[in-house]
Kinemage of the C-alpha trace (Angstrom):
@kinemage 1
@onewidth
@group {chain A} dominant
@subgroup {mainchain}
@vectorlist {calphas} color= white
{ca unk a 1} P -62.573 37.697 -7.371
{ca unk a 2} L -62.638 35.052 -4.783
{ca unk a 3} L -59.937 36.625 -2.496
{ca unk a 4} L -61.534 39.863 -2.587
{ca unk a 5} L -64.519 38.251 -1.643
{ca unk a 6} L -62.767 36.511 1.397
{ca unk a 7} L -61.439 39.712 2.648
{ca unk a 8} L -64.729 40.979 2.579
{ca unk a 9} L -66.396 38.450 4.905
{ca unk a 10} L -63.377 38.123 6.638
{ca unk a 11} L -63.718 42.007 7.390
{ca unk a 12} L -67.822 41.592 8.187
{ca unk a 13} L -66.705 38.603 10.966
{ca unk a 14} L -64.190 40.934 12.778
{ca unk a 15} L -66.628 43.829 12.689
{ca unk a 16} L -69.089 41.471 13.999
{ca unk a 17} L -66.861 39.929 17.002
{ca unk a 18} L -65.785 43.710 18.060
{ca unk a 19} L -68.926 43.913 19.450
{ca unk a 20} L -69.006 42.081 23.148
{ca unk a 21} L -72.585 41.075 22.989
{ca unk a 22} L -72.221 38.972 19.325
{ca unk a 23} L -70.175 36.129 21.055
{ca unk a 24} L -71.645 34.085 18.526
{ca unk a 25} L -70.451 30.459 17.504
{ca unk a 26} L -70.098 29.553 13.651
{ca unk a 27} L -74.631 28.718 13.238
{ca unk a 28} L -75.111 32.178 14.474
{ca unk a 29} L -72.174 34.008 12.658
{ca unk a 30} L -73.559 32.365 9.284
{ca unk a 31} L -76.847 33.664 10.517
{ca unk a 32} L -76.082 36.797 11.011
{ca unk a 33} L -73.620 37.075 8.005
{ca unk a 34} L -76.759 35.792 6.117
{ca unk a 35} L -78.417 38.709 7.117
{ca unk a 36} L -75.999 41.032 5.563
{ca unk a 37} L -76.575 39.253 2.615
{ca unk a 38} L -73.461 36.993 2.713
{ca unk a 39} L -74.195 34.487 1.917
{ca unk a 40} L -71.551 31.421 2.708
{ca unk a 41} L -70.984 27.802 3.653
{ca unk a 42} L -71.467 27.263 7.193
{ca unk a 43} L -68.145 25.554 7.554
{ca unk a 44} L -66.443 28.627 6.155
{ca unk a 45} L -67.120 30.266 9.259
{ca unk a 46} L -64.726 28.134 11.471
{ca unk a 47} L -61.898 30.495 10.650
């Protein structure tokens, strides 16, 4: 379960940094992430 759950949010931050104007750094990614209802560590963002 955990793996597919890392491909998942691993998936969500690509879609996310495709887009030019989401240059975001690892507060806002978790932010935004957050907002998709993924909800993670912070730190698992530095990936």
């Amino acid at each position: 379960m955990e793996s597919g759950f890392n491909e998942i949010v691993d998936e969500e931050i690509k879609v996310i940094q495709k887009d030019s104007d989401t240059d975001y750094g690892y507060i806002k990614m978790t932010y935004d992430l957050s907002c998709l209802k993924i909800l993670i560590n912070i730190k698992k963002t530095y990936s």
